[in-house]
C-alpha positions in Angstrom: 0.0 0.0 0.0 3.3 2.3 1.0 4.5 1.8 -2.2 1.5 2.7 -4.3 0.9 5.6 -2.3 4.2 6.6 -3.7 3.7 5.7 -7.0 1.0 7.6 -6.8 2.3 10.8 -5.5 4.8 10.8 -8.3 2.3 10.7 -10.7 0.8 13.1 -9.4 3.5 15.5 -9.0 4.2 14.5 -12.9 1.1 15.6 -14.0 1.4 18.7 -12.6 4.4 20.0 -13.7 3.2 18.9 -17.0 -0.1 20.5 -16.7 2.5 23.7 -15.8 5.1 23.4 -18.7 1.8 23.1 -21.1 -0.1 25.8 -19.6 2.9 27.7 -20.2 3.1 27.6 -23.8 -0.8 28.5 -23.9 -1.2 31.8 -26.4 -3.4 33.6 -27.8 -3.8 34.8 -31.7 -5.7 37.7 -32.1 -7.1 38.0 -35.8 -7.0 41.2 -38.0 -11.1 40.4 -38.7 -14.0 37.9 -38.0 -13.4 34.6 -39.0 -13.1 33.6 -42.6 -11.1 32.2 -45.5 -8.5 35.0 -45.1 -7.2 33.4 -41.9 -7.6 30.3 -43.3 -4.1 29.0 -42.7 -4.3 29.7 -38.8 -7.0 27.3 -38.6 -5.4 24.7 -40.2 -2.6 24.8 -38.2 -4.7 24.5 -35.1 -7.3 21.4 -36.6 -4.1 19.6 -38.1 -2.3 19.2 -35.0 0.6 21.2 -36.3 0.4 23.8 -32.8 0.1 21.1 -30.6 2.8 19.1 -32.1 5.2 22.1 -31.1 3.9 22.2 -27.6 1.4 24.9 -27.7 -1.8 25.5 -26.6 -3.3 28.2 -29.4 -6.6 30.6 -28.9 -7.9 32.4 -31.7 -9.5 34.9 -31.8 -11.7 37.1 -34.4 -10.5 40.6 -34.7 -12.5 43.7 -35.6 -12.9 47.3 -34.3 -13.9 46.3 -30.9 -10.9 44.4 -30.8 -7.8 45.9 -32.8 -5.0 43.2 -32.9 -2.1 45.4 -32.0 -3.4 47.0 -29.3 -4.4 43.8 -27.6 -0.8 42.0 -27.9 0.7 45.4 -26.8 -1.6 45.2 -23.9 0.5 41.9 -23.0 -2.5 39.7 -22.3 -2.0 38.0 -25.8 0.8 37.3 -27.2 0.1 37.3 -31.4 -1.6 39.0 -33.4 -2.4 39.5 -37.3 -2.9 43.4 -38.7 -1.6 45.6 -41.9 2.1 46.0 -42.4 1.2 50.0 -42.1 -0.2 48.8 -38.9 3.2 47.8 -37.1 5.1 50.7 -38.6 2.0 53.2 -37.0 2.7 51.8 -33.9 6.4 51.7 -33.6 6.3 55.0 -34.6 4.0 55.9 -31.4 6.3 54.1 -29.5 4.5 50.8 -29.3 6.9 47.9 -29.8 5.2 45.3 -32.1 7.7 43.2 -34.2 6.1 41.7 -37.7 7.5 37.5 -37.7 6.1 36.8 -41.0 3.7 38.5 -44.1 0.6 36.5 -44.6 -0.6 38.7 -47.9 2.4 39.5 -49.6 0.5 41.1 -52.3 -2.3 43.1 -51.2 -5.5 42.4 -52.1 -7.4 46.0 -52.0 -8.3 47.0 -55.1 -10.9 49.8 -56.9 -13.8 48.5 -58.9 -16.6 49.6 -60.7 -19.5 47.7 -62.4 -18.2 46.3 -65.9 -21.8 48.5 -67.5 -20.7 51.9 -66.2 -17.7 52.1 -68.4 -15.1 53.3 -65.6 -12.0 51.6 -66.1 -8.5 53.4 -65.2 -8.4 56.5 -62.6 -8.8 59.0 -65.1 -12.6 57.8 -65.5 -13.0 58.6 -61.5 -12.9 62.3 -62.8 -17.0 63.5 -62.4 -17.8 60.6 -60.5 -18.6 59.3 -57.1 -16.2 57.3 -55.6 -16.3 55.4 -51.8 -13.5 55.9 -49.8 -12.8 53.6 -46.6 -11.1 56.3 -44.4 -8.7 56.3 -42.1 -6.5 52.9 -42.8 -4.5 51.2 -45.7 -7.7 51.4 -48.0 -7.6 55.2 -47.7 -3.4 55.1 -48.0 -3.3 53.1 -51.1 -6.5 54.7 -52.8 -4.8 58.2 -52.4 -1.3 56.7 -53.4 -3.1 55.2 -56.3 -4.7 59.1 -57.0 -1.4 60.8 -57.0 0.7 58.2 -59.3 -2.1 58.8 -61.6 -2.2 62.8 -61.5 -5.4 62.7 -60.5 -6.8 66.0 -58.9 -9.4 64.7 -56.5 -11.0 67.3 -56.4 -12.7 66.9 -60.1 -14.6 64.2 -58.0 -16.8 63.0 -55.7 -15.7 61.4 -52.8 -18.3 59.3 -50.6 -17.2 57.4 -47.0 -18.4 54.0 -47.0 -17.8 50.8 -45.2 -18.7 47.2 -46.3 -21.5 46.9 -47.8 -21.2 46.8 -51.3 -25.0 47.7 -51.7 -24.2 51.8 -52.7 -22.2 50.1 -55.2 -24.6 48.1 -56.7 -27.7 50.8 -56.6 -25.5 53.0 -58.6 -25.0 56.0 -55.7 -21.3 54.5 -55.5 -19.7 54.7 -58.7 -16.5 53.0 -57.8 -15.5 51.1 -54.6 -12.6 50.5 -52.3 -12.5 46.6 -51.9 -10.7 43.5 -51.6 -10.7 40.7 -54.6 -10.9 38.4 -51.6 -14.4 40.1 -50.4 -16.4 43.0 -51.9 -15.2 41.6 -55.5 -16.4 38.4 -55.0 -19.8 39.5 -53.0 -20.3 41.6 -56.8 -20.1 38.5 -58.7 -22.0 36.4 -56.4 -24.9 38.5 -57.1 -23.9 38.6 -60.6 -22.8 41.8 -61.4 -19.4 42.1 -63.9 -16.7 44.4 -62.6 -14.2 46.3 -63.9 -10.5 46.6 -61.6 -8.1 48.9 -61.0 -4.8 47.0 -59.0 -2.5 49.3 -57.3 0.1 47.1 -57.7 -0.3 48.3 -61.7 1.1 52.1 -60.4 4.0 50.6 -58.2 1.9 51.0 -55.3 2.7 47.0 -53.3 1.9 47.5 -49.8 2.6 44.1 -47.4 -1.2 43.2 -46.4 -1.6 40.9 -43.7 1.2 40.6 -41.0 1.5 37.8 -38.4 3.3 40.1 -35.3 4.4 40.0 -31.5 6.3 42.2 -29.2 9.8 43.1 -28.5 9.2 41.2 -24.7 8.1 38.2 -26.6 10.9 37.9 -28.4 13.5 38.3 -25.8 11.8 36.4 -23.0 10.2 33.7 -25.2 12.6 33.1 -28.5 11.8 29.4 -28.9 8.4 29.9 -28.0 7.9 32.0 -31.0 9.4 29.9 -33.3 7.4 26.9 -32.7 4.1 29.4 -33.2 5.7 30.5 -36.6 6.6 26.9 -38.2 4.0 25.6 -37.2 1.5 28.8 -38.9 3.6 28.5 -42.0 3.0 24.8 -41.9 -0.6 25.6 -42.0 -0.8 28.3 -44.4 1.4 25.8 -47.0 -1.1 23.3 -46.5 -3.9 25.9 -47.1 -2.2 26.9 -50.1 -1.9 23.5 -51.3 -5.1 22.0 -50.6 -7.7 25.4 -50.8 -10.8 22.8 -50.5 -9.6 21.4 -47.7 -9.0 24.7 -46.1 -12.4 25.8 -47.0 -13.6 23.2 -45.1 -12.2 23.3 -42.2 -12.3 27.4 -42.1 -16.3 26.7 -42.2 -15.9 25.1 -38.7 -15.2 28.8 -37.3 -18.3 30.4 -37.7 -21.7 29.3 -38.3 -22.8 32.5 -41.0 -19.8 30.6 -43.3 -20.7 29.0 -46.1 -18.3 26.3 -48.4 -18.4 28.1 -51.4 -17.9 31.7 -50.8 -14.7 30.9 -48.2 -14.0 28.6 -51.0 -13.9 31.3 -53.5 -11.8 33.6 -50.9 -9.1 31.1 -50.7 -8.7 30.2 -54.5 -8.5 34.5 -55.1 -6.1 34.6 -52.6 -3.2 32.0 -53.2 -1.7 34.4 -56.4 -1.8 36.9 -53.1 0.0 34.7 -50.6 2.4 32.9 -52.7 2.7 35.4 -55.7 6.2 33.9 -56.0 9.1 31.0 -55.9 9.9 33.3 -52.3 8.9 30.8 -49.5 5.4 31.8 -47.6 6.1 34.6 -45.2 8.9 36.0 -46.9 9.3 39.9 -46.2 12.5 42.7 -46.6 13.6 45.3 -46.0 12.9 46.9 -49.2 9.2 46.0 -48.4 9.0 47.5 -45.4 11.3 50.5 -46.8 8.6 51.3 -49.6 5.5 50.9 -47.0 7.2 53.2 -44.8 7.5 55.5 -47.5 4.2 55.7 -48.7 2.9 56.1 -44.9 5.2 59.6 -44.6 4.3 61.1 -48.0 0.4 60.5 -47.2 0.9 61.5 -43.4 -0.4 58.7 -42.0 3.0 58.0 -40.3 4.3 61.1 -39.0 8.0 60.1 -37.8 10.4 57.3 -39.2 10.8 54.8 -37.6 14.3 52.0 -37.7 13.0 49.8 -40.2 15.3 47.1 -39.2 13.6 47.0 -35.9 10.4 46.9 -37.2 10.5 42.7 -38.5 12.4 39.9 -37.7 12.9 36.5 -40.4 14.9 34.8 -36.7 11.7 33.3 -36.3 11.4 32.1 -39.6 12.2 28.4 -40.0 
């Protein structure tokens, strides 16, 4: 009886410092949005195995304006987060220090688009019409970057704020919209309207989308930590890549408003976006980060430069 109360003990005493290490490596991922497609590769990481393989214990969570992805890893509760590339370089510049691991969207999917029937088809036909404008983040940025490249005097027309719904759009009181080929351009088709697309990317205008980030702290208290939560994501976001089916199905399993199809859709648009090249996925620069940086001071939305070099790490990167 001694000796099983003992053996007993032991296990015991096992089991909890096991419980202990493994509730150590518990994180949280805090989203850019709500759950779809676009996140697509998180989620197979997490139903594949691949986080628990490296020890870890991974929450995520939908993002949104309620809950703005780098101000919730700053806050130190959750440890990472996925926003804009403008996003970290903002925040460093206000003194917040968020460090990007990895780019999810290497080419960024905003775009501007009209319906095919109203003829508008390059910047020059925005002049005399009404177009939306998404204020205050990258949509605005690129839109006005994508102005100015064009010599485009916006004052010859209209500008109207608008949000997500594409309805404006389709009534005809919008004449072009700010979107994403991921979303709004795929909502148009759906409901079987033709559109006609103007990419930034066409006027030099590249901006990193989609950033998987932590913090300074993270990184120095926590190295390998971090770098099981990065091979493992970019072992989910290859197989996502690979197999876009199969990441629409298991992306379904995250909210219950998602249906096959459309988050389908979203992940075939958006492979060319997160693999555009032979560059493995998550690949960044410094020249990346150099132009983004660049755009944000010439439009004012950054208003002091911040040490590019401290602004990303590829350490993490298997």
């Amino acid at each position: 009886m001694r000796f099983r109360a003992v053996a007993s003990f032991i296990l015991l005493a096992l089991s909890s410092i096991y419980a202990t290490a493994y509730a150590g490596d518990s994180v949280t991922l805090r989203l850019k949005w709500l759950n779809q497609a676009q996140f697509a590769g998180f989620y197979v990481a997490q139903e594949k195995g691949y986080y628990k393989a490296e020890g870890l214990d991974v929450n995520i969570q939908p993002g949104g304006p309620d809950f703005p992805a780098v101000q919730m890893v700053a806050g130190g509760n959750e440890q990472f987060g996925v926003t804009g590339a403008d996003q970290i370089l903002i925040a460093r510049s206000k003194g917040v220090p968020v460090v990007a691991l990895a780019v999810i969207y290497r080419r960024n999917p905003f775009v501007l688009f009209s319906l095919a029937k109203s003829g508008i088809k390059t910047p020059a036909d925005y002049v005399g019409k009404k177009v939306g404008v998404k204020l205050g983040g990258n949509e605005e940025l690129i839109y006005r970057a994508v102005l100015a490249k064009a010599e485009i005097d916006k004052s010859k027309l209209t500008e109207i704020p608008v949000k997500f719904d594409i309805t404006p759009l389709l009534t005809g009181t919008v004449d072009v919209w700010p979107g994403y080929l991921i979303n709004e351009v795929l909502a148009a088709k759906e409901k079987g309207f033709d559109v006609n697309i103007v990419y930034p990317s066409d006027f030099g205008i590249d901006l990193y989308a989609d950033t998987l980030f932590t913090t300074e702290k993270m990184l120095k208290e926590r190295p390998d930590l971090v770098k099981k939560f990065v091979a493992a994501t970019l072992k989910g976001w290859n197989m996502a890549i690979a197999a876009p089916e199969e990441a629409a199905k298991i992306t379904i399993k995250y909210g219950d408003k998602l249906s096959y199809d459309h988050e389908l859709a979203m992940m075939k648009a958006s492979v060319p976006l997160l693999k555009p090249d032979d560059k493995p996925f998550g690949y960044m620069d410094a020249a990346g980060w150099n132009s983004a940086q660049k755009l944000l001071l010439a439009a004012g939305f950054q208003k002091e430069p911040v040490e590019v070099a401290k602004a990303f790490t590829t350490q993490a990167m298997p």
